[in-house]
mmCIF file of the N, C-alpha and C atoms, coordinates in Angstrom:
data_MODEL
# 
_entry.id   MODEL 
# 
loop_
_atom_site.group_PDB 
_atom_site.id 
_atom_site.type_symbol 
_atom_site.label_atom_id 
_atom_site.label_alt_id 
_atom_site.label_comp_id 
_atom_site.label_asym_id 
_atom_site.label_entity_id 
_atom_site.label_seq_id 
_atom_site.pdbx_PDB_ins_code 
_atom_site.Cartn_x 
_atom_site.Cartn_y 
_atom_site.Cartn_z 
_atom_site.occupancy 
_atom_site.B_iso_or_equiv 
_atom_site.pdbx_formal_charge 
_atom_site.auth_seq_id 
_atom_site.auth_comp_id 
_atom_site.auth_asym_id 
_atom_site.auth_atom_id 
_atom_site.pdbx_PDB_model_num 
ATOM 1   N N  . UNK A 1 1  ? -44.329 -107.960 61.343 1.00 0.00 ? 1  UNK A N  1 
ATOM 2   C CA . UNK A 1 1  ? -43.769 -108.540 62.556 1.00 0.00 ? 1  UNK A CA 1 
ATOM 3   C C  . UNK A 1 1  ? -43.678 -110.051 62.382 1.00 0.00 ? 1  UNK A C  1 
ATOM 4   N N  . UNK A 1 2  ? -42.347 -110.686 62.943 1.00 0.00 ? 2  UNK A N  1 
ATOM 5   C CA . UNK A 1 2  ? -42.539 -111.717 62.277 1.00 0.00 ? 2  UNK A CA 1 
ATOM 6   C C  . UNK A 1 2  ? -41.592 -112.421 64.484 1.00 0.00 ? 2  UNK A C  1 
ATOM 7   N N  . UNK A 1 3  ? -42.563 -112.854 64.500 1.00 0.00 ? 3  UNK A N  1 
ATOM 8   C CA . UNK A 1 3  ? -41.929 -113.936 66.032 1.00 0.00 ? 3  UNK A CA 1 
ATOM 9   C C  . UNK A 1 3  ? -40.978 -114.870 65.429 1.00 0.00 ? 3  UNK A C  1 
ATOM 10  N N  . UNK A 1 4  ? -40.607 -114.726 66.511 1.00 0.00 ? 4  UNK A N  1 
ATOM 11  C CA . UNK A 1 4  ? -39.337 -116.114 66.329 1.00 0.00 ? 4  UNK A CA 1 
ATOM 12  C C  . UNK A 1 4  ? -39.419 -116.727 67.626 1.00 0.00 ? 4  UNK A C  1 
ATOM 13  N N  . UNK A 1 5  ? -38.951 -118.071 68.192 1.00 0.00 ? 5  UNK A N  1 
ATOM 14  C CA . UNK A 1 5  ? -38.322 -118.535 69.298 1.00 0.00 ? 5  UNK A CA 1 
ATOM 15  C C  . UNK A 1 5  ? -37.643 -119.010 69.449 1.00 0.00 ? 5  UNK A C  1 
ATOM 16  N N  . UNK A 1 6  ? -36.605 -119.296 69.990 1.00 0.00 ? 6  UNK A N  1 
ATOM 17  C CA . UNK A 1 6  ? -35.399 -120.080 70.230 1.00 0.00 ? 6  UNK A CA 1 
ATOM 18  C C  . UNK A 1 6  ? -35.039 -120.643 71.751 1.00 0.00 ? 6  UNK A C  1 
ATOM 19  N N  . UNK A 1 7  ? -33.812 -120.900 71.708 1.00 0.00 ? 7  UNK A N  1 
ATOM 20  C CA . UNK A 1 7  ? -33.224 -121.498 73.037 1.00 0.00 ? 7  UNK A CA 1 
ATOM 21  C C  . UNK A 1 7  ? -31.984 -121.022 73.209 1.00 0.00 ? 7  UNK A C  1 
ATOM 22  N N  . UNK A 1 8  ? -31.690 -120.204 73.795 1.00 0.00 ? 8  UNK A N  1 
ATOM 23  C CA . UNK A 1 8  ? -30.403 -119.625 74.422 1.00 0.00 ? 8  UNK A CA 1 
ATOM 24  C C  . UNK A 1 8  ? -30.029 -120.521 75.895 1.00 0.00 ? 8  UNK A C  1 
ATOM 25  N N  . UNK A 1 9  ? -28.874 -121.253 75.668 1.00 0.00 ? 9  UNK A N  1 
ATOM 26  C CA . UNK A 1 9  ? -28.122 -122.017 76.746 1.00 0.00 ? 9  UNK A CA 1 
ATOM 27  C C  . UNK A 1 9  ? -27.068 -120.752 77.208 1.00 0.00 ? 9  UNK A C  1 
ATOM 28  N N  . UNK A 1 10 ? -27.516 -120.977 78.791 1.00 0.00 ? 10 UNK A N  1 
ATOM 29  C CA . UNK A 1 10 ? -26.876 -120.457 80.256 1.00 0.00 ? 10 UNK A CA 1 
ATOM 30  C C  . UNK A 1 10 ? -25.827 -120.952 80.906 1.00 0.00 ? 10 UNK A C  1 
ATOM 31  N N  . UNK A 1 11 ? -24.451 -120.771 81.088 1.00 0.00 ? 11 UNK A N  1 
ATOM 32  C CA . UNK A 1 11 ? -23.808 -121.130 81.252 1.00 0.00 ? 11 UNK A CA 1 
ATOM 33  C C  . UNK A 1 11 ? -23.539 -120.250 83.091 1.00 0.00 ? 11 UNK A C  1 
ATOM 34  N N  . UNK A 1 12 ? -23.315 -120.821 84.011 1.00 0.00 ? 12 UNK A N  1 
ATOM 35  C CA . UNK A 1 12 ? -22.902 -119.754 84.981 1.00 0.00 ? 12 UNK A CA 1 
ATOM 36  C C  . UNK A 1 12 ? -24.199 -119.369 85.624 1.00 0.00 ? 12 UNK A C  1 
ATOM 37  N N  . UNK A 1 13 ? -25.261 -120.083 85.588 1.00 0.00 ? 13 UNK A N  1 
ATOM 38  C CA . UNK A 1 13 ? -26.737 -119.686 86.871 1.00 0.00 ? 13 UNK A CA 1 
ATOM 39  C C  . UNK A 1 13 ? -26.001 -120.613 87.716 1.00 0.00 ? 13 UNK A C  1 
ATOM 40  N N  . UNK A 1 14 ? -26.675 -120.080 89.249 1.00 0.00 ? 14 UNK A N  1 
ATOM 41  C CA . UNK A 1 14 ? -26.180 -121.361 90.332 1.00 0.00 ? 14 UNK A CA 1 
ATOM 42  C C  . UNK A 1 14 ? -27.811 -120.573 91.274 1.00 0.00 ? 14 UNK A C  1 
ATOM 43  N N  . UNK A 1 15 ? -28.458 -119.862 90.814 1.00 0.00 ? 15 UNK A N  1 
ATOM 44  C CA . UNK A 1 15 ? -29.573 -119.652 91.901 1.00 0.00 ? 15 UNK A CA 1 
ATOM 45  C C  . UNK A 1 15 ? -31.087 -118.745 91.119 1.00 0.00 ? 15 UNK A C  1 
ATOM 46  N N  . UNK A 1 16 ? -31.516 -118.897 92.047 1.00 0.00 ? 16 UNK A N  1 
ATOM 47  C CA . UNK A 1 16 ? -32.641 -117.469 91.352 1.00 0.00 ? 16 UNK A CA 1 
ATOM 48  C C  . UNK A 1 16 ? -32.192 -116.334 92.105 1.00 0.00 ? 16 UNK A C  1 
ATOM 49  N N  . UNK A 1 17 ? -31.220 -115.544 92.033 1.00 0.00 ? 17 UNK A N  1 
ATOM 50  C CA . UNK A 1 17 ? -30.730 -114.658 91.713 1.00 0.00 ? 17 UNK A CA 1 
ATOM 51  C C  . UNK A 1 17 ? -30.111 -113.998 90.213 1.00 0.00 ? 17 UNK A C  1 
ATOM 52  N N  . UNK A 1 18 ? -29.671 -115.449 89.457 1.00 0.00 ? 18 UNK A N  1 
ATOM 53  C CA . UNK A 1 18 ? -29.047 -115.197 88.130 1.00 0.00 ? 18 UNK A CA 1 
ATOM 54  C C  . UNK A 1 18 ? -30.317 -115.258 87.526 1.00 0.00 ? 18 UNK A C  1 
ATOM 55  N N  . UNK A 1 19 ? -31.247 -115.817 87.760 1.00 0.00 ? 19 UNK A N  1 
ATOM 56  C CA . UNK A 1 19 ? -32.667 -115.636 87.037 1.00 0.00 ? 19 UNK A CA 1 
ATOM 57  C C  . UNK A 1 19 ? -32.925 -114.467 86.693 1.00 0.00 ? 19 UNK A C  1 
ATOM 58  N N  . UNK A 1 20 ? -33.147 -113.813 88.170 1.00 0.00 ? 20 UNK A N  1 
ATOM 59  C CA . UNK A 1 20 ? -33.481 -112.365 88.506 1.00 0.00 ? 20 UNK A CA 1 
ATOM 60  C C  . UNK A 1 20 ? -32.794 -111.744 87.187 1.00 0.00 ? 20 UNK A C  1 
ATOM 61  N N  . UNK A 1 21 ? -31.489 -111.729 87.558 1.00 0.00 ? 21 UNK A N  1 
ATOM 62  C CA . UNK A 1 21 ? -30.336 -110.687 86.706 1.00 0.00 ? 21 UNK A CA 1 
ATOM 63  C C  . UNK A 1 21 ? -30.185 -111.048 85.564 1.00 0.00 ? 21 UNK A C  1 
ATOM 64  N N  . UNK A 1 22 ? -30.668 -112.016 84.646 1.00 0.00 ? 22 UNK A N  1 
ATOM 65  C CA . UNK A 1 22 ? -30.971 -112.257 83.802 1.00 0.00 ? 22 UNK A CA 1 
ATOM 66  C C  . UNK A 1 22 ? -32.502 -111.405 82.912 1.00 0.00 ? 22 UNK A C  1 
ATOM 67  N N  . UNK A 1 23 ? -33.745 -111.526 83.844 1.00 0.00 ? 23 UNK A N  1 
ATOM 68  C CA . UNK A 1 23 ? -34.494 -110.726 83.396 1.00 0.00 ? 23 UNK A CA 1 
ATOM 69  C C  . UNK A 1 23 ? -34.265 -109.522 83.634 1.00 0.00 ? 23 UNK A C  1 
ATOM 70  N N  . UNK A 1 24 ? -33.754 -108.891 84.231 1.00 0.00 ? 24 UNK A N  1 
ATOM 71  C CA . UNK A 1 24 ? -32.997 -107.306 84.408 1.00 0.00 ? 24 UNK A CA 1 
ATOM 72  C C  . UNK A 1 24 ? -32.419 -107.391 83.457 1.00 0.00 ? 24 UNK A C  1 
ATOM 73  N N  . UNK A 1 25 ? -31.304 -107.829 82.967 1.00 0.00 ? 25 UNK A N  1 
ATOM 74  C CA . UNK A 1 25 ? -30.970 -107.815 81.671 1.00 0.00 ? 25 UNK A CA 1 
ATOM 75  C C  . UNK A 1 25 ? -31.316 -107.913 80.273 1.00 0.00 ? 25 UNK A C  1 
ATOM 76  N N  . UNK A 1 26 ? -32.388 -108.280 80.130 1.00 0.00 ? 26 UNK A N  1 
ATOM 77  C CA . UNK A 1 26 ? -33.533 -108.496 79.123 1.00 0.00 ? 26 UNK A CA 1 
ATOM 78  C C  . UNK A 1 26 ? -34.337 -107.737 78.850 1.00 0.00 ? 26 UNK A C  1 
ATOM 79  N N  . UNK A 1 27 ? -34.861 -106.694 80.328 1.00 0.00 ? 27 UNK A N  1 
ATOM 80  C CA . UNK A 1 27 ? -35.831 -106.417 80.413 1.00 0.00 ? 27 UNK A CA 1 
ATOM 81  C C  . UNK A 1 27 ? -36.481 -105.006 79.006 1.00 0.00 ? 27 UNK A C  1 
ATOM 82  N N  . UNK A 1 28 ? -34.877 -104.443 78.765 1.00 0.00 ? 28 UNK A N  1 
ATOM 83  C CA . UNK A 1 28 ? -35.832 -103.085 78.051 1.00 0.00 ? 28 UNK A CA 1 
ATOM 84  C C  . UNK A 1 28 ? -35.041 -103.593 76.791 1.00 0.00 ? 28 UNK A C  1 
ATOM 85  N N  . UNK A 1 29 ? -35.259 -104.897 76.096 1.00 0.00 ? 29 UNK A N  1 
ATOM 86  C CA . UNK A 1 29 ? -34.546 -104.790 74.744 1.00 0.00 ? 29 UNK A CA 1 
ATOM 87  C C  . UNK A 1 29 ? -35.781 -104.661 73.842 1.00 0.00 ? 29 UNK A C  1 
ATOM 88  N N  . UNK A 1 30 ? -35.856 -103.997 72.897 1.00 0.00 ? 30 UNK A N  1 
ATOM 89  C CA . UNK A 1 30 ? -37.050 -103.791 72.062 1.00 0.00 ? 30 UNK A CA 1 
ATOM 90  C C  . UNK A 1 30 ? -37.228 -104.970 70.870 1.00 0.00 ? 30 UNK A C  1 
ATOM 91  N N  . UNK A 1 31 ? -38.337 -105.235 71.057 1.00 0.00 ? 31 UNK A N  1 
ATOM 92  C CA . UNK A 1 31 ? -38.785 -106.775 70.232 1.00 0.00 ? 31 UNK A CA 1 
ATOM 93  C C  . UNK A 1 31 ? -38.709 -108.012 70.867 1.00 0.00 ? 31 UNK A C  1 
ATOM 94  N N  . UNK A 1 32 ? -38.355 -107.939 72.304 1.00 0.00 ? 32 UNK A N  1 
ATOM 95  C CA . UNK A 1 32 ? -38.085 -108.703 72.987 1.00 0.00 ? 32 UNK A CA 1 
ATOM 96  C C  . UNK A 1 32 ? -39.640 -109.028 73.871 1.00 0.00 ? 32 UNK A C  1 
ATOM 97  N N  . UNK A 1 33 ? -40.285 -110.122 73.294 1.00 0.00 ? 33 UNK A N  1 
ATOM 98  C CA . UNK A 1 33 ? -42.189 -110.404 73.653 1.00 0.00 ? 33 UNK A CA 1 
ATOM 99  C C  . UNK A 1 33 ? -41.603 -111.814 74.972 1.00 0.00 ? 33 UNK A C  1 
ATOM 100 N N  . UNK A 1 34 ? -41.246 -112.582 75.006 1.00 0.00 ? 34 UNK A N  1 
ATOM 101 C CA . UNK A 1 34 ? -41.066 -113.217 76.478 1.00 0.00 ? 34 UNK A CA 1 
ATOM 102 C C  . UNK A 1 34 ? -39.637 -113.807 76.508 1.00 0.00 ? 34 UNK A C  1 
ATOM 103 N N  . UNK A 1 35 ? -39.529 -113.962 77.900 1.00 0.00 ? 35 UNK A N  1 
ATOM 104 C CA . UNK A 1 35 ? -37.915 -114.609 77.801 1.00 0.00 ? 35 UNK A CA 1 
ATOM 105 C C  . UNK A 1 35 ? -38.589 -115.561 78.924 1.00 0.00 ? 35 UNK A C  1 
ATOM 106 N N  . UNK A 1 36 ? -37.823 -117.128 78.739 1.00 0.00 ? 36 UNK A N  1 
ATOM 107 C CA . UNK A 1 36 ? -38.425 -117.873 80.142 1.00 0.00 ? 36 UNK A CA 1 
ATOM 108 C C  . UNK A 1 36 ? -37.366 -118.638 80.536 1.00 0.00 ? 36 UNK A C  1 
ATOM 109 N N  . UNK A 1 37 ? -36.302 -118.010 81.521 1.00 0.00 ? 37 UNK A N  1 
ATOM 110 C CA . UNK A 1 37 ? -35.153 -118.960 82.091 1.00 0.00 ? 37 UNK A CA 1 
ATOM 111 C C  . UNK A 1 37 ? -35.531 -119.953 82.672 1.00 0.00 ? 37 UNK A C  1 
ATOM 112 N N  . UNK A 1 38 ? -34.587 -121.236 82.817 1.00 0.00 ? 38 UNK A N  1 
ATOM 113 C CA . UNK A 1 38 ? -34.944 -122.242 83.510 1.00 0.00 ? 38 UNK A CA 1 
ATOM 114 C C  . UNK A 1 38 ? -33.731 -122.917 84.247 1.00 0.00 ? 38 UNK A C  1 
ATOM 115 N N  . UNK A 1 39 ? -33.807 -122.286 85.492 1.00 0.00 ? 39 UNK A N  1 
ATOM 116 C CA . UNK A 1 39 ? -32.206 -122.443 86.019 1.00 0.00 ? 39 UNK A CA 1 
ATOM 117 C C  . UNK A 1 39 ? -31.637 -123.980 85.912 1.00 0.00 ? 39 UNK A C  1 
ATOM 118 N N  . UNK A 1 40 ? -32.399 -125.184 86.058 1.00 0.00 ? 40 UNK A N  1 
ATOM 119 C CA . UNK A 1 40 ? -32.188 -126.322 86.130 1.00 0.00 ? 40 UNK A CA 1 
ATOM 120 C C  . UNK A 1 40 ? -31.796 -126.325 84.690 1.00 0.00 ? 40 UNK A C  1 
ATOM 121 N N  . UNK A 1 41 ? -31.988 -126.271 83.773 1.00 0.00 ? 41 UNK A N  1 
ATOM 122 C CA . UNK A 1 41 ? -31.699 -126.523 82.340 1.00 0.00 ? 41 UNK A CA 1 
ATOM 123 C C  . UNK A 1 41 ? -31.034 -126.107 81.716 1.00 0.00 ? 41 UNK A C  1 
ATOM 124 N N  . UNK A 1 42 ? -30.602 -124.461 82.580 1.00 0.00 ? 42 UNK A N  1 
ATOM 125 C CA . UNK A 1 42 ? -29.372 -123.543 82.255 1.00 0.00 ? 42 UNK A CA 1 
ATOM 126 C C  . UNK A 1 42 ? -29.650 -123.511 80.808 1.00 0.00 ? 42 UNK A C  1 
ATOM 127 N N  . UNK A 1 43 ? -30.840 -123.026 80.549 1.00 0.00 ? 43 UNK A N  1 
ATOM 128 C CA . UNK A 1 43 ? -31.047 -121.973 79.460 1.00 0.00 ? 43 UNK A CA 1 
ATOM 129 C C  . UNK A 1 43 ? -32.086 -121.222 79.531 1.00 0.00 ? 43 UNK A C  1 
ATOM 130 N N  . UNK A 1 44 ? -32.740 -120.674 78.458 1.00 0.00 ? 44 UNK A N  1 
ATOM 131 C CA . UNK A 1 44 ? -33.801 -119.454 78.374 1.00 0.00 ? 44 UNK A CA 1 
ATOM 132 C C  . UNK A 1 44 ? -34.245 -119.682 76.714 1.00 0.00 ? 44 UNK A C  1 
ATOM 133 N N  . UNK A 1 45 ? -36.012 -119.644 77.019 1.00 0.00 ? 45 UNK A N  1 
ATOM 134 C CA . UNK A 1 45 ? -36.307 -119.491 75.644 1.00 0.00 ? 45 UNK A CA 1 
ATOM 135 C C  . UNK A 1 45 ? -37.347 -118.515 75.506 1.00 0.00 ? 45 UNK A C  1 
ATOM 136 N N  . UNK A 1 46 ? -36.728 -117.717 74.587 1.00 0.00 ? 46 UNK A N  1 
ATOM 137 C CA . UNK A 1 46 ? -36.999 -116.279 74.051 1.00 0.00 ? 46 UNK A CA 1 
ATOM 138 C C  . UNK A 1 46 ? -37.474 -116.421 73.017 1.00 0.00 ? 46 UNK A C  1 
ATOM 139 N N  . UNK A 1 47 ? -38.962 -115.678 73.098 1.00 0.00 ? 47 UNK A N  1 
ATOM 140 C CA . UNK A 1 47 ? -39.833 -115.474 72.022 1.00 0.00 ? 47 UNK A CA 1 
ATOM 141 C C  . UNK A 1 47 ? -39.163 -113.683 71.183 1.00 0.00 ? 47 UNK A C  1 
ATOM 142 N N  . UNK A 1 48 ? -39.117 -113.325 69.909 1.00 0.00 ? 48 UNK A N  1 
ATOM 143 C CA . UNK A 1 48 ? -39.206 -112.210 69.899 1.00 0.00 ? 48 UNK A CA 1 
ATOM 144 C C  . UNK A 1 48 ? -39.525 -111.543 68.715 1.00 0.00 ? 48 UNK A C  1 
ATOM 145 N N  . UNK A 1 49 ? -39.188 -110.446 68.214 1.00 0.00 ? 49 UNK A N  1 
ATOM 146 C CA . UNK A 1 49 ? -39.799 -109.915 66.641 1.00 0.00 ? 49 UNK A CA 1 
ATOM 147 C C  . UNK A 1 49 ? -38.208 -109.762 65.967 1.00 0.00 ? 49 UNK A C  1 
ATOM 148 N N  . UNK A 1 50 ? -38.495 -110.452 65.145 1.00 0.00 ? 50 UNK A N  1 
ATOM 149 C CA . UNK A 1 50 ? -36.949 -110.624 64.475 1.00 0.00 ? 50 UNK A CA 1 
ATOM 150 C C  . UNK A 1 50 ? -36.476 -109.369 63.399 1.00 0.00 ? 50 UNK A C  1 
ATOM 151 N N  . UNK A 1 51 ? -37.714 -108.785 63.446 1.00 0.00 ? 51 UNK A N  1 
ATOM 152 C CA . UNK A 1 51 ? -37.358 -107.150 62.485 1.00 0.00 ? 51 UNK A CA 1 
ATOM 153 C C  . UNK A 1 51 ? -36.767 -106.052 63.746 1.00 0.00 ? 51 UNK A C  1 
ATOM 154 N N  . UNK A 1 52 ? -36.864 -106.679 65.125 1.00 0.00 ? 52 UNK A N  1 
ATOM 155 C CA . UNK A 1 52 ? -36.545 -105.714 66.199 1.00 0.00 ? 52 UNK A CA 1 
ATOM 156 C C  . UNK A 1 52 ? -35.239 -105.853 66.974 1.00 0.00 ? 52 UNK A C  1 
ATOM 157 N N  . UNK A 1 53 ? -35.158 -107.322 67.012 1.00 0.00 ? 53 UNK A N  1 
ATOM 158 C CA . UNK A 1 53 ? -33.883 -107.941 67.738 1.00 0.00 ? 53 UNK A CA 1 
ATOM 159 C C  . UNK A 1 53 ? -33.976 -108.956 67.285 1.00 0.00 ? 53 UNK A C  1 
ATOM 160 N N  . UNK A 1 54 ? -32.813 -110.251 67.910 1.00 0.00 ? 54 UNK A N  1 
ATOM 161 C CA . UNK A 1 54 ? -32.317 -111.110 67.377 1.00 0.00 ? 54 UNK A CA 1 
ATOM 162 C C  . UNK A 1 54 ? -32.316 -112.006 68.336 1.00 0.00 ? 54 UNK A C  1 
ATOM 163 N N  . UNK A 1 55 ? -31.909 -113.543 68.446 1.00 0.00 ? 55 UNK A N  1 
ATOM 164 C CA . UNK A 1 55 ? -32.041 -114.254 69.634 1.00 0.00 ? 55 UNK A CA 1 
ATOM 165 C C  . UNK A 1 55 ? -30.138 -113.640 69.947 1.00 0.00 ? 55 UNK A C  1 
ATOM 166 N N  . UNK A 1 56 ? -28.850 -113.367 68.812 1.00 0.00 ? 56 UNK A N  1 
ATOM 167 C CA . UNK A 1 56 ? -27.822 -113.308 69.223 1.00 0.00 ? 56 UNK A CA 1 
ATOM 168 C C  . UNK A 1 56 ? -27.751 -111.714 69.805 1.00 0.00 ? 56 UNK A C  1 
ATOM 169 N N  . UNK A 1 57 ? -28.939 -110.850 69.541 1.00 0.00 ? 57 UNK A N  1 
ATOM 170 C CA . UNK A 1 57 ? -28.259 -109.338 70.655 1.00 0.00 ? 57 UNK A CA 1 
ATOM 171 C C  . UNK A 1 57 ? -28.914 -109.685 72.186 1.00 0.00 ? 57 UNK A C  1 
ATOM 172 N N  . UNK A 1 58 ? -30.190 -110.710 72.001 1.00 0.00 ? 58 UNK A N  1 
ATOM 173 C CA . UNK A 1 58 ? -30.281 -111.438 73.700 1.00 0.00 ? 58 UNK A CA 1 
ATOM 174 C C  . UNK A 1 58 ? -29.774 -112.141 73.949 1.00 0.00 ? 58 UNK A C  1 
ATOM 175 N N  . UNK A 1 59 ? -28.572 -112.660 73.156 1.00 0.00 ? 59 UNK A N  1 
ATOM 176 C CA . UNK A 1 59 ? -27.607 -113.596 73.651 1.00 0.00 ? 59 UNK A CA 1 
ATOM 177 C C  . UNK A 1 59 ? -26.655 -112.641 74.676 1.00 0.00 ? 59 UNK A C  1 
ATOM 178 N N  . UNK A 1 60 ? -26.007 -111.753 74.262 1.00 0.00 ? 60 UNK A N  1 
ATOM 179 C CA . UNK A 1 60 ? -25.003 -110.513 73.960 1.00 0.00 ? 60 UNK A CA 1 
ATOM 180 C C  . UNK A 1 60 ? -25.316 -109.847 75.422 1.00 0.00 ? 60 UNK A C  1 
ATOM 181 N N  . UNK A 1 61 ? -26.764 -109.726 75.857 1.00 0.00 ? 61 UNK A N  1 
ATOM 182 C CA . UNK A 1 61 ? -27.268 -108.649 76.762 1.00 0.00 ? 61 UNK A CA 1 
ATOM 183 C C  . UNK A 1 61 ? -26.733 -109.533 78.001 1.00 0.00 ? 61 UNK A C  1 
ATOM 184 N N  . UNK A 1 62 ? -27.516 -111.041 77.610 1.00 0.00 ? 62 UNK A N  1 
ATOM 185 C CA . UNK A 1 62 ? -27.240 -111.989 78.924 1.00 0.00 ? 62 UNK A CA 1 
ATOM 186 C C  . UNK A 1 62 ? -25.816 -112.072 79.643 1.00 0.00 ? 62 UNK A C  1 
ATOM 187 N N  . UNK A 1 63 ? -24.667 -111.937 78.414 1.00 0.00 ? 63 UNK A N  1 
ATOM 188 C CA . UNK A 1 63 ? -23.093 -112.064 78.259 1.00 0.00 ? 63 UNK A CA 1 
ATOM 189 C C  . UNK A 1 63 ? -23.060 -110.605 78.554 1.00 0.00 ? 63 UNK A C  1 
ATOM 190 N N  . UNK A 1 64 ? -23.614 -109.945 78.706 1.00 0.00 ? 64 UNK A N  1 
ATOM 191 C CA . UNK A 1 64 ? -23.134 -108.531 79.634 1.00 0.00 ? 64 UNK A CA 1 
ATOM 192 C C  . UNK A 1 64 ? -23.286 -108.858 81.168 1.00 0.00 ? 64 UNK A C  1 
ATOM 193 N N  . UNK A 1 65 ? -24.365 -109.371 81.386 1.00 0.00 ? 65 UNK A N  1 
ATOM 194 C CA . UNK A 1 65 ? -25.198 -109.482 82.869 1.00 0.00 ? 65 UNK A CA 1 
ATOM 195 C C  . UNK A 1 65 ? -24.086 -110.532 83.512 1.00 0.00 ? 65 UNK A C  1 
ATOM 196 N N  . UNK A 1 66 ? -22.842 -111.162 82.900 1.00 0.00 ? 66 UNK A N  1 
ATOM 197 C CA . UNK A 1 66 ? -22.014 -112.077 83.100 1.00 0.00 ? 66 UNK A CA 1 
ATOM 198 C C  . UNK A 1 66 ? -22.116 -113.425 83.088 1.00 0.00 ? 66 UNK A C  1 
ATOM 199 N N  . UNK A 1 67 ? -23.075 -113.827 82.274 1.00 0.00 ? 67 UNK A N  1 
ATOM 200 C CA . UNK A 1 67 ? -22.917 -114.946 82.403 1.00 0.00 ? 67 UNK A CA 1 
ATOM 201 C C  . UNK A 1 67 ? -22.608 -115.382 80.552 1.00 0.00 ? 67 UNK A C  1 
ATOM 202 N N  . UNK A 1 68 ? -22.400 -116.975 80.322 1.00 0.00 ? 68 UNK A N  1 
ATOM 203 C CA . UNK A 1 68 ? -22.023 -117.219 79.196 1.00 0.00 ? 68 UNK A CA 1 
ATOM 204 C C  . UNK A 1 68 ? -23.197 -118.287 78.527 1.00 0.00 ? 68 UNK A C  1 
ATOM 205 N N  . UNK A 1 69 ? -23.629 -117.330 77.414 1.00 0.00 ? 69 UNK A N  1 
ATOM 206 C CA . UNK A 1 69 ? -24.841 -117.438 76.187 1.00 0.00 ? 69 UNK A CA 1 
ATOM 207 C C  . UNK A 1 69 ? -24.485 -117.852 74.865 1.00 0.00 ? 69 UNK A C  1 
ATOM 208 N N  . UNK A 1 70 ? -24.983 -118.784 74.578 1.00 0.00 ? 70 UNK A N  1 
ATOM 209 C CA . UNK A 1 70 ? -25.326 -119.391 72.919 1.00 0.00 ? 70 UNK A CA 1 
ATOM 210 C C  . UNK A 1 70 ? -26.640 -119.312 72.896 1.00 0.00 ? 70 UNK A C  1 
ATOM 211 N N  . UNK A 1 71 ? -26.582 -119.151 71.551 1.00 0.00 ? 71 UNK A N  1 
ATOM 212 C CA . UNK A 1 71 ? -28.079 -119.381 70.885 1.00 0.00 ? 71 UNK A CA 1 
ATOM 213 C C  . UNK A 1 71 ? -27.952 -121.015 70.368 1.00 0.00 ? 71 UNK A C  1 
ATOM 214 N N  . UNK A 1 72 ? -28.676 -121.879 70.933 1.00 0.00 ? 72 UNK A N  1 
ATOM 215 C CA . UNK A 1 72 ? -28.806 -123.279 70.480 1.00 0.00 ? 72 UNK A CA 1 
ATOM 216 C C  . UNK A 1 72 ? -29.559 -123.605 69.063 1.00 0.00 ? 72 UNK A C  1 
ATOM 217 N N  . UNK A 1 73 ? -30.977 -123.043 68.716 1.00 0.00 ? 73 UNK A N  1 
ATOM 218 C CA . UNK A 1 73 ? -31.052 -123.103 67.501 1.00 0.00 ? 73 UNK A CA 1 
ATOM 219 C C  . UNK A 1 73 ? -31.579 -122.590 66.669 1.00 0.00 ? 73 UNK A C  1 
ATOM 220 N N  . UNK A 1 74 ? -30.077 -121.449 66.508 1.00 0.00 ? 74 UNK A N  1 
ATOM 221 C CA . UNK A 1 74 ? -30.409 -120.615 65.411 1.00 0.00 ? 74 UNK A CA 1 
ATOM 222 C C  . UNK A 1 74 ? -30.394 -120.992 63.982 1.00 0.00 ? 74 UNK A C  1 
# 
């Protein structure tokens, strides 16, 4: 198991509601150990196991939930 963390920038929060729906969106990805949005900063930094997921398929999940995700530094 090997952690990783990064910074995924949020494009499109305007409340803690997109917070919310953001961790709903996160919630059952496997290898996925914390996610911590920060609506003011309009991003999220995600700890996770990089043999399980990736910071770009929690990029991908967030860009389902509708809003628009980069991984800053991958």
């Amino acid at each position: 198991m090997a952690n990783q963390t990064r910074i995924i920038k949020i494009d499109g929060m305007t409340c803690g509601g997109c917070v919310a729906s953001i961790h709903t969106a996160t919630a059952d990805i496997e290898g996925l150990d914390t996610i911590s949005v920060e609506l003011t900063d309009n991003q999220a930094t995600v700890t996770f196991d990089d043999q399980l997921t990736s910071a770009d398929k929690i990029a991908a999940a967030i860009e389902d939930a509708g809003f628009d995700a980069t991984v800053a530094n991958s």
